[in-house]
C-alpha positions in Angstrom: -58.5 -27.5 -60.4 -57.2 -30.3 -62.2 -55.7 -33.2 -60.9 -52.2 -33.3 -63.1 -52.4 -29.4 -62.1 -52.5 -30.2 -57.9 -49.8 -32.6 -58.5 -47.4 -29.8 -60.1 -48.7 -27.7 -57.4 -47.3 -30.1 -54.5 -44.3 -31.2 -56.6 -43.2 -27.8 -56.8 -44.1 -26.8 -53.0 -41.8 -29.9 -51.8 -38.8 -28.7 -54.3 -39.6 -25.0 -52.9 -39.4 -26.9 -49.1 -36.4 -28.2 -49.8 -35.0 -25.8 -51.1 -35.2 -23.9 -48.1 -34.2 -26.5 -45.8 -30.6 -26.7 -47.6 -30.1 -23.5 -48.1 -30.5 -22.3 -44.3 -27.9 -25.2 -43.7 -25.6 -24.2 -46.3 -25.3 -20.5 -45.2 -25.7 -20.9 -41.5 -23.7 -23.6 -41.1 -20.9 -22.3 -42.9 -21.4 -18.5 -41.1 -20.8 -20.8 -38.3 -17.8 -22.7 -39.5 -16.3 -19.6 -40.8 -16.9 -18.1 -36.9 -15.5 -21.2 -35.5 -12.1 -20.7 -38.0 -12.1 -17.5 -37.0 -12.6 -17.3 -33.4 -10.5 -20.5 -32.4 -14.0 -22.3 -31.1 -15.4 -25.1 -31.9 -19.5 -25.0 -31.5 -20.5 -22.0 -33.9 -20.7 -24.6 -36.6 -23.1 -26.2 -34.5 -25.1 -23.6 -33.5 -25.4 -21.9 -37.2 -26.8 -25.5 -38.7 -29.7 -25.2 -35.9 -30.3 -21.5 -36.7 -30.2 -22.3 -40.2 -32.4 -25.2 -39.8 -35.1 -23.6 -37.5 -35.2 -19.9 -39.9 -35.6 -22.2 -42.4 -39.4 -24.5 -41.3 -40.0 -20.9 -39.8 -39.9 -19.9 -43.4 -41.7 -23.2 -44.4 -44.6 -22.4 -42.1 -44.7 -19.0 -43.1 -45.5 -19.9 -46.6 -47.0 -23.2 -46.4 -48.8 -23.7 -43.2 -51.0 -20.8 -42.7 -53.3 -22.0 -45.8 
């Protein structure tokens, strides 16, 4: 494989990473903050930005880390 054609390769597998990361934060943590406006608590927001977070490098490994 070419060189210039690795470099896309990784460019677009760290865009695709990230992606993921923000994305289980963003709908996570706000199923958590919506729970927390909800149910009068104050610790779903919390809890939904670590679910979020750890489906998401769960995700990550799933696609990236088993090559």
């Amino acid at each position: 494989m070419s060189n210039s054609k690795q470099n896309r390769r990784d460019e677009n597998a760290m865009w695709t990473i990230f992606g993921y990361l923000l994305s289980g934060l963003i709908f996570w943590g706000g199923a958590g903050y919506a729970a927390d406006r909800w149910l009068g608590t104050g610790y779903l927001t919390l809890t939904g930005l670590l679910v979020g977070m750890g489906g998401a490098i769960y995700l990550v490994w799933l696609r990236f880390g088993r090559e």
